[in-house]
PyMOL Python script that loads the backbone (N, CA, C, O; Angstrom):
from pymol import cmd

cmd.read_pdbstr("""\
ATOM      1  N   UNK A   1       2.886   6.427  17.660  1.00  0.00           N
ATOM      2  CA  UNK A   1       3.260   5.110  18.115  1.00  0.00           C
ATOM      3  C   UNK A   1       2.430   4.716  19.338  1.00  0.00           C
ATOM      4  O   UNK A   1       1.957   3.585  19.450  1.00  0.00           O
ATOM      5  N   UNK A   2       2.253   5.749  20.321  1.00  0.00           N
ATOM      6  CA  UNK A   2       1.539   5.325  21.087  1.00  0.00           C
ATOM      7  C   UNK A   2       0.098   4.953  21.123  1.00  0.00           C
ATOM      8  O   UNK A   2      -0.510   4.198  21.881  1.00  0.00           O
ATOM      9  N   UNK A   3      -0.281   5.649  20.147  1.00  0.00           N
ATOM     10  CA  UNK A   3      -1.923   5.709  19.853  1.00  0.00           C
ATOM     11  C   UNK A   3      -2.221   3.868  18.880  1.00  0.00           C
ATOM     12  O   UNK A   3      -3.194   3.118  18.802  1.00  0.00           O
ATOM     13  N   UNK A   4      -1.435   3.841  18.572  1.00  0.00           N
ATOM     14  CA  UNK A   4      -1.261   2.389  17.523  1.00  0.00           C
ATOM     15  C   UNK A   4      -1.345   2.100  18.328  1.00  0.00           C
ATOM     16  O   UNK A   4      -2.560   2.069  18.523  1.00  0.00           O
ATOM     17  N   UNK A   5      -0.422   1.491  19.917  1.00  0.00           N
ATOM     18  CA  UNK A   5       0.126   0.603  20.683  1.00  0.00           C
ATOM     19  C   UNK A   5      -1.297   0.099  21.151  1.00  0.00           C
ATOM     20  O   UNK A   5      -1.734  -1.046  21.038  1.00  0.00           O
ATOM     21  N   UNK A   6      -2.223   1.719  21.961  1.00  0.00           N
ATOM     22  CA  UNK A   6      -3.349   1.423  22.662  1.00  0.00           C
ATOM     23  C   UNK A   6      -4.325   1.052  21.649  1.00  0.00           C
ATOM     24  O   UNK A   6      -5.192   0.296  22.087  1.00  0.00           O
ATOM     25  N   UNK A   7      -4.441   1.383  20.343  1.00  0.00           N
ATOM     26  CA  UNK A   7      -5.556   0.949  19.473  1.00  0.00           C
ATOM     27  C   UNK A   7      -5.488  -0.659  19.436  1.00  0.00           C
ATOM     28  O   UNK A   7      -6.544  -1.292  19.425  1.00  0.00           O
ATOM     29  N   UNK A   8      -3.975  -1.461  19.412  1.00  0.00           N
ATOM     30  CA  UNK A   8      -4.402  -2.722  19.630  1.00  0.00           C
ATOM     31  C   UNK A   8      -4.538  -3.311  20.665  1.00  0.00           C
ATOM     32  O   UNK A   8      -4.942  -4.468  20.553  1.00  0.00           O
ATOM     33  N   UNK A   9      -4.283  -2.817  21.983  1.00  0.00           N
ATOM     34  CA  UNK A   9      -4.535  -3.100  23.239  1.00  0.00           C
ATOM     35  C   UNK A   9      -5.759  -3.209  23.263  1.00  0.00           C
ATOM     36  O   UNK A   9      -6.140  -4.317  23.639  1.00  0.00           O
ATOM     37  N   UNK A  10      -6.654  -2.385  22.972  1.00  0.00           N
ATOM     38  CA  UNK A  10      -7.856  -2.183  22.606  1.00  0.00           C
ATOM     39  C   UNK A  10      -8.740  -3.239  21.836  1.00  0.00           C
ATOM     40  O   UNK A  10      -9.856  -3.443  22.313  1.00  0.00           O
ATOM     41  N   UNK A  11      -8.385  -3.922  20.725  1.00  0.00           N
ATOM     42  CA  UNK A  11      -8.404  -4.628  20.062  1.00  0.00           C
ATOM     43  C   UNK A  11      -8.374  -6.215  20.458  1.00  0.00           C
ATOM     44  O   UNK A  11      -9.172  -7.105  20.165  1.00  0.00           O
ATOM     45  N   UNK A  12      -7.232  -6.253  21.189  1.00  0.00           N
ATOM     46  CA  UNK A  12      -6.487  -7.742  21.871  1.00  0.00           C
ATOM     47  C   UNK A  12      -7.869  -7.586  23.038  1.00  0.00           C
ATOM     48  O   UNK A  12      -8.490  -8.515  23.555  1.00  0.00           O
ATOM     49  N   UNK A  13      -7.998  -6.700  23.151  1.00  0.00           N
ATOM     50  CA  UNK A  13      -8.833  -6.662  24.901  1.00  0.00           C
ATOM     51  C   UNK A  13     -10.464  -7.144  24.322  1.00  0.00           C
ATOM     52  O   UNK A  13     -11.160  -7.784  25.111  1.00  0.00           O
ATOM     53  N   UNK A  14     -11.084  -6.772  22.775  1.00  0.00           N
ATOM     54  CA  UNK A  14     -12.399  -6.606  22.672  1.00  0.00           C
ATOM     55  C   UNK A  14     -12.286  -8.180  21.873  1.00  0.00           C
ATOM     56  O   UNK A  14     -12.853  -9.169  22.337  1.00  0.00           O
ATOM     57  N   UNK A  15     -11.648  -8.206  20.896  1.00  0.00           N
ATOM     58  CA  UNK A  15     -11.247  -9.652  20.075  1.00  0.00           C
ATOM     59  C   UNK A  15     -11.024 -10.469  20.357  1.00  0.00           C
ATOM     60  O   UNK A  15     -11.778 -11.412  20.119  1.00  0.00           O
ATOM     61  N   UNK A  16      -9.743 -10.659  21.105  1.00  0.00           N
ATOM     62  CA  UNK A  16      -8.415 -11.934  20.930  1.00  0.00           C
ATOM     63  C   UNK A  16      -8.951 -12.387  22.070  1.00  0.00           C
ATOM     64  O   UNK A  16      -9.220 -13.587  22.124  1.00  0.00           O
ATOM     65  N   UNK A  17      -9.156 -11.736  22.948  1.00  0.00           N
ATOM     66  CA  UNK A  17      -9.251 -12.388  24.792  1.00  0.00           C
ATOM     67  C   UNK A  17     -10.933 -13.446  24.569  1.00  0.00           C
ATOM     68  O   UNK A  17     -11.106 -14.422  25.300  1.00  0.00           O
ATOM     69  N   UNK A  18     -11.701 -13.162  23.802  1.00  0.00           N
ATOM     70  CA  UNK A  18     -12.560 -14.078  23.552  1.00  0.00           C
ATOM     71  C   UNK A  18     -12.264 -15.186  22.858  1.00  0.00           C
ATOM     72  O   UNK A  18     -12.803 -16.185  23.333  1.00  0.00           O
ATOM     73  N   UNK A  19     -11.457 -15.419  21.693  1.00  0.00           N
ATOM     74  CA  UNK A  19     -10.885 -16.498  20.876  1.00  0.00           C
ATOM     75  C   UNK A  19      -9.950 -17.323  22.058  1.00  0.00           C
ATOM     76  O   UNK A  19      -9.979 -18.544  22.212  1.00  0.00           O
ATOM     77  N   UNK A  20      -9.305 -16.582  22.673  1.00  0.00           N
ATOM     78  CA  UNK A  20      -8.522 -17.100  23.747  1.00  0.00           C
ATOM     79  C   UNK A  20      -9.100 -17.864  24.597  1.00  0.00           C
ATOM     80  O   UNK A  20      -8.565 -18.850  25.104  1.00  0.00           O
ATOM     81  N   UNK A  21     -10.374 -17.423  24.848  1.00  0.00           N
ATOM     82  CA  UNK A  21     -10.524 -18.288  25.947  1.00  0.00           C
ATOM     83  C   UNK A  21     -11.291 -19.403  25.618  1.00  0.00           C
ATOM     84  O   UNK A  21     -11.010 -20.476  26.151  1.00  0.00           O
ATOM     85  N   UNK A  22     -12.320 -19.318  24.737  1.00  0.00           N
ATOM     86  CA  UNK A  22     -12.515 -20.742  24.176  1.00  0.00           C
ATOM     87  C   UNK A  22     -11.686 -21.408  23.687  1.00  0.00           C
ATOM     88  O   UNK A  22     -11.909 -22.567  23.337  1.00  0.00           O
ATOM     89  N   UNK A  23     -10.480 -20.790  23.547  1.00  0.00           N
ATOM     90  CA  UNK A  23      -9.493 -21.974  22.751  1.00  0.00           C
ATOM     91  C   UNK A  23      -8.921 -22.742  23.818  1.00  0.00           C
ATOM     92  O   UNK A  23      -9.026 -23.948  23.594  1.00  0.00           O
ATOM     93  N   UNK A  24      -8.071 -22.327  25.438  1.00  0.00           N
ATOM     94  CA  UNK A  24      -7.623 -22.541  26.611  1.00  0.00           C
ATOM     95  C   UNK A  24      -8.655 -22.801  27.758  1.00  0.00           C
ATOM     96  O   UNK A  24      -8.285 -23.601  28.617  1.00  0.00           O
ATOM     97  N   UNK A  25     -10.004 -22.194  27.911  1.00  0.00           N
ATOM     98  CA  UNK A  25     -11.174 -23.136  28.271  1.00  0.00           C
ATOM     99  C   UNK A  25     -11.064 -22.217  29.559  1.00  0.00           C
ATOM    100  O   UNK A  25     -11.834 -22.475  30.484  1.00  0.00           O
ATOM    101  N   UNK A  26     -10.136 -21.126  29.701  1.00  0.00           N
ATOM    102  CA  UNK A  26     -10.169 -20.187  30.825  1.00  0.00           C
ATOM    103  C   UNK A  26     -10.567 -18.967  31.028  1.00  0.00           C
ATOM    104  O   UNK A  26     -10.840 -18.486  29.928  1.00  0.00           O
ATOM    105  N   UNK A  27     -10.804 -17.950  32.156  1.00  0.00           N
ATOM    106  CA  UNK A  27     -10.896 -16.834  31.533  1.00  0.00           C
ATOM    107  C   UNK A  27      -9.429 -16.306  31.307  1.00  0.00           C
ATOM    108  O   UNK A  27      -8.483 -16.556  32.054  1.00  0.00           O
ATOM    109  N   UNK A  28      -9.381 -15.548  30.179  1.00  0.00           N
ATOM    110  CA  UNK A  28      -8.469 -14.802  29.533  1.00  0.00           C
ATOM    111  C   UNK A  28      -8.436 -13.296  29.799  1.00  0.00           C
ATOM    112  O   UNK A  28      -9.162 -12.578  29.111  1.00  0.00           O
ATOM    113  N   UNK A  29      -7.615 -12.730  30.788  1.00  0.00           N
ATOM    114  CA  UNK A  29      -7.755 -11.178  31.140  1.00  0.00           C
ATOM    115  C   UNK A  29      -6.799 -10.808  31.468  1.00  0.00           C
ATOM    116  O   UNK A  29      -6.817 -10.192  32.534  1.00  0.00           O
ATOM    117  N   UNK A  30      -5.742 -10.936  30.906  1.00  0.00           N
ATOM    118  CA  UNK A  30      -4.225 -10.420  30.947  1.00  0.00           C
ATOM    119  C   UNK A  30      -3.138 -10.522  29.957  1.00  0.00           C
ATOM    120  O   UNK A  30      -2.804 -11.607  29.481  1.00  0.00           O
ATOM    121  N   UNK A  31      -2.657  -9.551  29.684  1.00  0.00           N
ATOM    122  CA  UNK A  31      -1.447  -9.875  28.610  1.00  0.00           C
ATOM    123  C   UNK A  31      -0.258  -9.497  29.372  1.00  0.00           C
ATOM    124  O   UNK A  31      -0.371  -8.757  30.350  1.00  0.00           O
ATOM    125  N   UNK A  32       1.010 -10.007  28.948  1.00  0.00           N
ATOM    126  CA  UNK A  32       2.121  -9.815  28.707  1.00  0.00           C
ATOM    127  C   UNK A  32       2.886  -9.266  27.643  1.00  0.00           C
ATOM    128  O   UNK A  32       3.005  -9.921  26.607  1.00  0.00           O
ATOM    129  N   UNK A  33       3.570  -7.838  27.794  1.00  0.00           N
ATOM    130  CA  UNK A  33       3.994  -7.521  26.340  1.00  0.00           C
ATOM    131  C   UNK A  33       5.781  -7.593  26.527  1.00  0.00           C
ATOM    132  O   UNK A  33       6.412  -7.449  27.574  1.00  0.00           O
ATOM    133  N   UNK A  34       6.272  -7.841  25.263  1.00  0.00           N
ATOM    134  CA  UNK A  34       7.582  -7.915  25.012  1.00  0.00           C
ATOM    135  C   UNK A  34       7.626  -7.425  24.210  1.00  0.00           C
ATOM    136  O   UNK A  34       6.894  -7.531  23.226  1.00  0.00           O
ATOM    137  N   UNK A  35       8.926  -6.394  24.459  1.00  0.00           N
ATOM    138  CA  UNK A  35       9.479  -5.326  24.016  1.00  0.00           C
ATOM    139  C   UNK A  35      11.158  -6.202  23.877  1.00  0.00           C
ATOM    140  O   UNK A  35      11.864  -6.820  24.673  1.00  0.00           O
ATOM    141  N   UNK A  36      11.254  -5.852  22.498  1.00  0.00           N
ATOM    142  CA  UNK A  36      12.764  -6.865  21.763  1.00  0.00           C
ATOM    143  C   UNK A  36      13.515  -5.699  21.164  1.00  0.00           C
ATOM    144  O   UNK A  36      13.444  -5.301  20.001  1.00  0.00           O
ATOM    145  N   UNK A  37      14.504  -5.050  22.504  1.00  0.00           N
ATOM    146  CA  UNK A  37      15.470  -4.126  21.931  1.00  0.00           C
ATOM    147  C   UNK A  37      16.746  -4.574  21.172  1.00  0.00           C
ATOM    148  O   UNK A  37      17.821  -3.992  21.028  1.00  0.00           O
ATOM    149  N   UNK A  38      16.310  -5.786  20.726  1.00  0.00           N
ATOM    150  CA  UNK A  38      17.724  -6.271  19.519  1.00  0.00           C
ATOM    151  C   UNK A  38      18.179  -5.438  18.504  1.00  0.00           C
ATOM    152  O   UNK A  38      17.465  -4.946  17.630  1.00  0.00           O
ATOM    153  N   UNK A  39      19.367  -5.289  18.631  1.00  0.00           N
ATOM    154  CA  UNK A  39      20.204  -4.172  17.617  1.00  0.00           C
ATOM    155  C   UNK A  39      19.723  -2.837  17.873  1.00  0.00           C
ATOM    156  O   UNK A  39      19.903  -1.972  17.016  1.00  0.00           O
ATOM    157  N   UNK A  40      19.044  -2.529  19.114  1.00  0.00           N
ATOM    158  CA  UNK A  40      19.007  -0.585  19.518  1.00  0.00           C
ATOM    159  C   UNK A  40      20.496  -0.208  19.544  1.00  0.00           C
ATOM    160  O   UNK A  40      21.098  -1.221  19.901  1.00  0.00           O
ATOM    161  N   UNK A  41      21.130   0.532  19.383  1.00  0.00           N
ATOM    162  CA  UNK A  41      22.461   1.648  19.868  1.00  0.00           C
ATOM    163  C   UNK A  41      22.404   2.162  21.133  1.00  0.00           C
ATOM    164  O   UNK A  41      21.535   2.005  21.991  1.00  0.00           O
ATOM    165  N   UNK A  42      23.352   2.751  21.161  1.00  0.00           N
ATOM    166  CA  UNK A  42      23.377   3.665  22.186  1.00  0.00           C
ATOM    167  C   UNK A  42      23.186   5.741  21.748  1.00  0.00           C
ATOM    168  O   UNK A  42      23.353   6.868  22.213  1.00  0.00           O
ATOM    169  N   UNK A  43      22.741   4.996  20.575  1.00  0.00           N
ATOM    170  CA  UNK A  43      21.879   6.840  20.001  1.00  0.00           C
ATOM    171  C   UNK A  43      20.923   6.829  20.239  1.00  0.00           C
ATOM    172  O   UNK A  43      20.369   7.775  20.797  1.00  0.00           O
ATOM    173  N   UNK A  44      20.077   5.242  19.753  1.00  0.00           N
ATOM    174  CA  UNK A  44      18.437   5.236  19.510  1.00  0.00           C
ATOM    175  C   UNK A  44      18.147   5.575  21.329  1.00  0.00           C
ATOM    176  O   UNK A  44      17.418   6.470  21.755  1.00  0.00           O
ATOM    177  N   UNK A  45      19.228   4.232  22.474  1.00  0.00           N
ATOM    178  CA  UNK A  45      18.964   4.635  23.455  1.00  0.00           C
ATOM    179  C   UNK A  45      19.177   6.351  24.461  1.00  0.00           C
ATOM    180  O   UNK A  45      18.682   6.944  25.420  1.00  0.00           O
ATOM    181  N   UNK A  46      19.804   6.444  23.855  1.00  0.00           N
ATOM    182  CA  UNK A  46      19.980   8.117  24.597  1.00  0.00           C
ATOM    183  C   UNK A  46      19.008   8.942  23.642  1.00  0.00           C
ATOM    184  O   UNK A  46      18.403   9.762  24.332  1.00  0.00           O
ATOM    185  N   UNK A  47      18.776   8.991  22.788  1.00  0.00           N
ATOM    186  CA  UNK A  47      17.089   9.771  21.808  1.00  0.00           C
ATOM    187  C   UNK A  47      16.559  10.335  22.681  1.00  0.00           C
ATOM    188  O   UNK A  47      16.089   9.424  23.362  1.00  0.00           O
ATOM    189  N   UNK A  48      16.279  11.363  23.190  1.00  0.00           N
ATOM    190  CA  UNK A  48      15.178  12.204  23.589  1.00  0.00           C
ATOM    191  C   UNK A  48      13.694  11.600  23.622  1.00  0.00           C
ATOM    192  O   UNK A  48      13.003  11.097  24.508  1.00  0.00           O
ATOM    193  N   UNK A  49      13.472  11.932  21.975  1.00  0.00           N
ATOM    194  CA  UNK A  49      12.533  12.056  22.074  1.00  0.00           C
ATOM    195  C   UNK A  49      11.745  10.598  22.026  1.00  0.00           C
ATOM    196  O   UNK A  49      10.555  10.376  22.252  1.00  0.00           O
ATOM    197  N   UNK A  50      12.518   9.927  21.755  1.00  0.00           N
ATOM    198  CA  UNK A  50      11.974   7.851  21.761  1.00  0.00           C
ATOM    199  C   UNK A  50      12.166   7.757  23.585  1.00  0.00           C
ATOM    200  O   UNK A  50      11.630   6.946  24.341  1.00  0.00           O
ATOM    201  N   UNK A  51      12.848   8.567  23.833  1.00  0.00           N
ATOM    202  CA  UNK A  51      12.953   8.484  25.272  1.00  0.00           C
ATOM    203  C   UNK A  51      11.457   8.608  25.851  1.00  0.00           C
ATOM    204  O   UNK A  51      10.854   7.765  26.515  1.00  0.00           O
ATOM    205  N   UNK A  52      11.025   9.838  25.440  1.00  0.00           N
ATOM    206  CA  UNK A  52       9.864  10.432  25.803  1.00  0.00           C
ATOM    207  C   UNK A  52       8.749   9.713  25.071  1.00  0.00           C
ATOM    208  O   UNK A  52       7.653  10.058  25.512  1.00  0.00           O
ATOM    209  N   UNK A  53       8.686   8.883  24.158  1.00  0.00           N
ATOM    210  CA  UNK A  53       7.281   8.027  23.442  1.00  0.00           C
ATOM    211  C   UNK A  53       7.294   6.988  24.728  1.00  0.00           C
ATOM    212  O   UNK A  53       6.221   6.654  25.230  1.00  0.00           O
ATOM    213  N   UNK A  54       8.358   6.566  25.163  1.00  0.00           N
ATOM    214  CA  UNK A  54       8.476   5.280  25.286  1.00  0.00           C
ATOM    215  C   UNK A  54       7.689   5.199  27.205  1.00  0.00           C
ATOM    216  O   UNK A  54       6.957   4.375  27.753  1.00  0.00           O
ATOM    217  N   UNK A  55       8.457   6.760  27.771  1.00  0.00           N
ATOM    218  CA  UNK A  55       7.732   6.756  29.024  1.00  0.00           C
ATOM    219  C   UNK A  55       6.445   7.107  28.840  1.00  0.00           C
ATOM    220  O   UNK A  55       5.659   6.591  29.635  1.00  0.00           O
ATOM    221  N   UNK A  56       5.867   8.040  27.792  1.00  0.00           N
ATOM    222  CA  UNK A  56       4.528   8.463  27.300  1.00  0.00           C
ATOM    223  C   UNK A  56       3.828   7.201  27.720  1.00  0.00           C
ATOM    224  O   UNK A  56       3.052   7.004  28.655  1.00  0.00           O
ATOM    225  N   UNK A  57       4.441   6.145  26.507  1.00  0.00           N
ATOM    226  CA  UNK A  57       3.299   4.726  26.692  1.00  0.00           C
ATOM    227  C   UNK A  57       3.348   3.786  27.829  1.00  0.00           C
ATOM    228  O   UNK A  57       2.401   3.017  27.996  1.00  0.00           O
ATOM    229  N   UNK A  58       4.533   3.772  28.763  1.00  0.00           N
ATOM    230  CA  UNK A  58       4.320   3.135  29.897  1.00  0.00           C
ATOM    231  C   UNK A  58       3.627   3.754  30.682  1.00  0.00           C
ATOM    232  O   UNK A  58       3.165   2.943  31.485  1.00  0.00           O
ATOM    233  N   UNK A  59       3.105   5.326  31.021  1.00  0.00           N
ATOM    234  CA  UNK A  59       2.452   6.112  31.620  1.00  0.00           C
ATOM    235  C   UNK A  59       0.800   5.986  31.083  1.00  0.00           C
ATOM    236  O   UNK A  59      -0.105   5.833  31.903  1.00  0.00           O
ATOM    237  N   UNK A  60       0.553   6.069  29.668  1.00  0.00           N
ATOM    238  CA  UNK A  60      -0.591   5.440  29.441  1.00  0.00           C
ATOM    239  C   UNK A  60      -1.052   4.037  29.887  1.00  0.00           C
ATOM    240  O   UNK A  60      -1.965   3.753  30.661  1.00  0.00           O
ATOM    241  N   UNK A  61      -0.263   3.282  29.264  1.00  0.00           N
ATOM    242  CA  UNK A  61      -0.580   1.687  29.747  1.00  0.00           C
ATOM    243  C   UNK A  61      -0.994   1.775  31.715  1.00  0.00           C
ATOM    244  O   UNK A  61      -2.078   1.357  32.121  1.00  0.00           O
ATOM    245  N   UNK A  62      -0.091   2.282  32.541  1.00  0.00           N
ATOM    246  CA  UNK A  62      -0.476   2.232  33.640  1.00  0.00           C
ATOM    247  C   UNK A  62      -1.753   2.816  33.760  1.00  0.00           C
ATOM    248  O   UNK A  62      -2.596   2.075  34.266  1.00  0.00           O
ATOM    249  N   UNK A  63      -2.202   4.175  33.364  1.00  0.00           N
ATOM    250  CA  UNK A  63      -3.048   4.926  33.807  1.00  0.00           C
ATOM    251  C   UNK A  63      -4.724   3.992  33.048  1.00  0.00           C
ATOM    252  O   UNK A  63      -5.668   3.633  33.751  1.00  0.00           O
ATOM    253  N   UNK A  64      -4.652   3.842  31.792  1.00  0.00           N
ATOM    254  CA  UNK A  64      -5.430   3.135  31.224  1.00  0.00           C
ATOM    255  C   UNK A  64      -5.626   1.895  31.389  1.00  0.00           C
ATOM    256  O   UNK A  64      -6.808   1.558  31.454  1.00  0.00           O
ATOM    257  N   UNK A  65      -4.722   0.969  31.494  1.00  0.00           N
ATOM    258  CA  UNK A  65      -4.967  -0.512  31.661  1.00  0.00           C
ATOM    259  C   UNK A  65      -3.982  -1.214  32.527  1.00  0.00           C
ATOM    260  O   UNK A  65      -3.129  -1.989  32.095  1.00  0.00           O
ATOM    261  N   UNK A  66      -4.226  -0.762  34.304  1.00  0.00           N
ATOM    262  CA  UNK A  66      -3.810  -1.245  35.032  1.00  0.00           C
ATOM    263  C   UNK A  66      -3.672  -2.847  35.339  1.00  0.00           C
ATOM    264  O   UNK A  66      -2.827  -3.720  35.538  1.00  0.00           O
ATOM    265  N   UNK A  67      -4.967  -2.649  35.250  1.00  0.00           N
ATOM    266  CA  UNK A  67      -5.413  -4.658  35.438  1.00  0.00           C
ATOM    267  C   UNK A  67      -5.110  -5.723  34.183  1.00  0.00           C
ATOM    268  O   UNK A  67      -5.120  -6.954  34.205  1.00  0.00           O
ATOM    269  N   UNK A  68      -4.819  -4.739  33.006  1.00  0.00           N
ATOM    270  CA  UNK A  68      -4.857  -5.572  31.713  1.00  0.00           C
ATOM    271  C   UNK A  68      -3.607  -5.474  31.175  1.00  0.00           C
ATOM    272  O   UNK A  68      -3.684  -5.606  29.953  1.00  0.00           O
ATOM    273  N   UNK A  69      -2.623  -5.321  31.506  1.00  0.00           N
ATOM    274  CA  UNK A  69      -1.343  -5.530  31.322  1.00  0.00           C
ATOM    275  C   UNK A  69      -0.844  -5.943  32.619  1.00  0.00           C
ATOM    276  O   UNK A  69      -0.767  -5.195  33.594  1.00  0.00           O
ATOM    277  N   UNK A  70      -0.375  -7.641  32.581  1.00  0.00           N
ATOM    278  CA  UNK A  70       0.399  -7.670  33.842  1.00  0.00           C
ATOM    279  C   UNK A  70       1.785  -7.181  33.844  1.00  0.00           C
ATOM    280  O   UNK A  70       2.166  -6.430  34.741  1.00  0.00           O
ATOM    281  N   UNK A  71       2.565  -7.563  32.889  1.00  0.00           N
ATOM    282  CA  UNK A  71       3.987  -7.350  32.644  1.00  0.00           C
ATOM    283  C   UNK A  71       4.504  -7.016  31.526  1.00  0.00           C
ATOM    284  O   UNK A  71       4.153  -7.412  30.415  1.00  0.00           O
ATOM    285  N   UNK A  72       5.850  -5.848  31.935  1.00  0.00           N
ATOM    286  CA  UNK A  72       5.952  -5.455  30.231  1.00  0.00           C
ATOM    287  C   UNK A  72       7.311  -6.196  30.682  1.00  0.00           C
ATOM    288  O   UNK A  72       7.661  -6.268  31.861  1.00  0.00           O
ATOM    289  N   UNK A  73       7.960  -6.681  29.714  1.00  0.00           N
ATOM    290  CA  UNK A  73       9.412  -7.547  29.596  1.00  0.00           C
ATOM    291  C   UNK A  73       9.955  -6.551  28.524  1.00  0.00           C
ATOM    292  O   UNK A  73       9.289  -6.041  27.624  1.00  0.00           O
ATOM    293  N   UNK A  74      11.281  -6.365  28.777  1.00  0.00           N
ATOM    294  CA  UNK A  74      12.262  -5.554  27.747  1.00  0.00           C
ATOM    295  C   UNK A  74      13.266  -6.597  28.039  1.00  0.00           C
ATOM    296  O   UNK A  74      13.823  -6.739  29.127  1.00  0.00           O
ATOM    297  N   UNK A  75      13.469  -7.382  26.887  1.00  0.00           N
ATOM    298  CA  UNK A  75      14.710  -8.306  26.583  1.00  0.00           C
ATOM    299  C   UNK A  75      15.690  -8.084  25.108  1.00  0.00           C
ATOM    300  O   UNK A  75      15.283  -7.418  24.156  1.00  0.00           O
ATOM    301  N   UNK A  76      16.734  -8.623  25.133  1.00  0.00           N
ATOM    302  CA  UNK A  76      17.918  -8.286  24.476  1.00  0.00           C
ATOM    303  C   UNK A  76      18.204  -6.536  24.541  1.00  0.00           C
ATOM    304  O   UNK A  76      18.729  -5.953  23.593  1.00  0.00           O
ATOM    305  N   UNK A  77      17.843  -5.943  25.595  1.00  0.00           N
ATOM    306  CA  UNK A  77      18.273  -4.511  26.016  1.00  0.00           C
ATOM    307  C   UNK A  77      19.687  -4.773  25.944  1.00  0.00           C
ATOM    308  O   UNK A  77      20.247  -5.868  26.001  1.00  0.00           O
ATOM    309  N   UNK A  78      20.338  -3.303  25.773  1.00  0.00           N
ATOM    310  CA  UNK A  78      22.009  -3.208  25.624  1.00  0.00           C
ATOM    311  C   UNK A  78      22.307  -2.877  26.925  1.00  0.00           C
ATOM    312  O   UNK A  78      21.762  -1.838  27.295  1.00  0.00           O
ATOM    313  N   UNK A  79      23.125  -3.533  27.884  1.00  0.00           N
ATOM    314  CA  UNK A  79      23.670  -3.156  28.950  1.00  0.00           C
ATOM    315  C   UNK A  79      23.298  -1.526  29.487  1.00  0.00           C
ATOM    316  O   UNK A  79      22.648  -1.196  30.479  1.00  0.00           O
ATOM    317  N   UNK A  80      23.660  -1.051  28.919  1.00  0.00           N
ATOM    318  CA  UNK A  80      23.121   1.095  29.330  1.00  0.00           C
ATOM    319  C   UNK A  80      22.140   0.863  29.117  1.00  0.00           C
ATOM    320  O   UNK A  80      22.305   1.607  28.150  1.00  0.00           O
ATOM    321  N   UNK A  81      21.102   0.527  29.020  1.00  0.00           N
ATOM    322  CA  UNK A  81      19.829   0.535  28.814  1.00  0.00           C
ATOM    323  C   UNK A  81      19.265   0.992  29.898  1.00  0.00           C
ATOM    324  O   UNK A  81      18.674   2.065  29.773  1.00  0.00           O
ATOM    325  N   UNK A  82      19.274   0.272  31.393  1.00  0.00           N
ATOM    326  CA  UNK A  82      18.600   0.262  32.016  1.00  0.00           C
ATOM    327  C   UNK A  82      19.043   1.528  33.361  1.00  0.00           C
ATOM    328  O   UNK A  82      18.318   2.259  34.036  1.00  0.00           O
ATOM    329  N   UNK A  83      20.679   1.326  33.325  1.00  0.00           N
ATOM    330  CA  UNK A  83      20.775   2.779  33.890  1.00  0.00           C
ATOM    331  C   UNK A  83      20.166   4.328  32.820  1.00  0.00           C
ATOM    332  O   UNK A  83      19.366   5.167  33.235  1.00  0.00           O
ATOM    333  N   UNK A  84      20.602   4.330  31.893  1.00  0.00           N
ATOM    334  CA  UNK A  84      19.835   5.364  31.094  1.00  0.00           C
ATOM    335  C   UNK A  84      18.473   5.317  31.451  1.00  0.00           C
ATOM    336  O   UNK A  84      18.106   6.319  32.065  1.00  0.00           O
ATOM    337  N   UNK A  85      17.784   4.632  31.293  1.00  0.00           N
ATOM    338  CA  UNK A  85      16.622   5.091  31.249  1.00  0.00           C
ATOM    339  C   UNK A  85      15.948   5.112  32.361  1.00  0.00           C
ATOM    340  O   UNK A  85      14.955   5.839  32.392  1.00  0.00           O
ATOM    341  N   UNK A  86      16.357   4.217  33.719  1.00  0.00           N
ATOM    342  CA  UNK A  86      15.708   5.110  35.038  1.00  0.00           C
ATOM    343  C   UNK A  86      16.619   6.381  35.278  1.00  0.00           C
ATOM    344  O   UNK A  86      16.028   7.244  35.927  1.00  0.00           O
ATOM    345  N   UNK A  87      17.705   6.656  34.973  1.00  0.00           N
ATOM    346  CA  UNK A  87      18.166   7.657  35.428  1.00  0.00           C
ATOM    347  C   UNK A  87      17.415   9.016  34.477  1.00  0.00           C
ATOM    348  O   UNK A  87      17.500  10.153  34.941  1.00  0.00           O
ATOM    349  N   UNK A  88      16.873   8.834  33.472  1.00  0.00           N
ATOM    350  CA  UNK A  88      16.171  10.097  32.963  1.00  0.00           C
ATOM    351  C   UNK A  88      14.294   9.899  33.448  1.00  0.00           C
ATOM    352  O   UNK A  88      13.485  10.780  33.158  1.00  0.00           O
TER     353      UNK A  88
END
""", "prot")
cmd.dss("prot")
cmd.show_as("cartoon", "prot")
cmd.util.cbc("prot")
cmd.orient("prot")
């Protein structure tokens, strides 16, 4: 999952950001990603190991593409969401 995530980061970064910017007439050098936890549980959220993909790829994304991700958004999260997962 993670290797997908960065292969299109990769992709959006060599492709899209050029279509982008002739289309908006600006430079284009930042994304925003949204992450849509609609209908997660509270299994998928306590998971181990989705636990561990999920900091994997925020730890990549930082280390790899500081400047090229401004913001990650996690919306429709389930209430425990957010203590769970800074607390692990």
């Amino acid at each position: 999952m993670t290797k997908f995530i960065i292969r299109e980061l990769e992709n959006t970064w060599r492709e899209k950001f050029d279509r982008c910017e002739k289309e908006v007439g600006n430079i284009v050098d930042q994304i925003r990603m949204i992450i849509d936890m609609k209908g997660a549980t509270l299994k998928q959220i306590t998971n181990k190991q989705l636990n561990s993909i999920w900091k994997e790829l925020f730890k990549v994304l930082n280390e790899r593409f500081p400047e090229f991700v401004n913001t990650i958004h996690v919306v429709n999260a389930p209430m425990f969401f957010e203590n769970y997962f800074l607390k692990e």
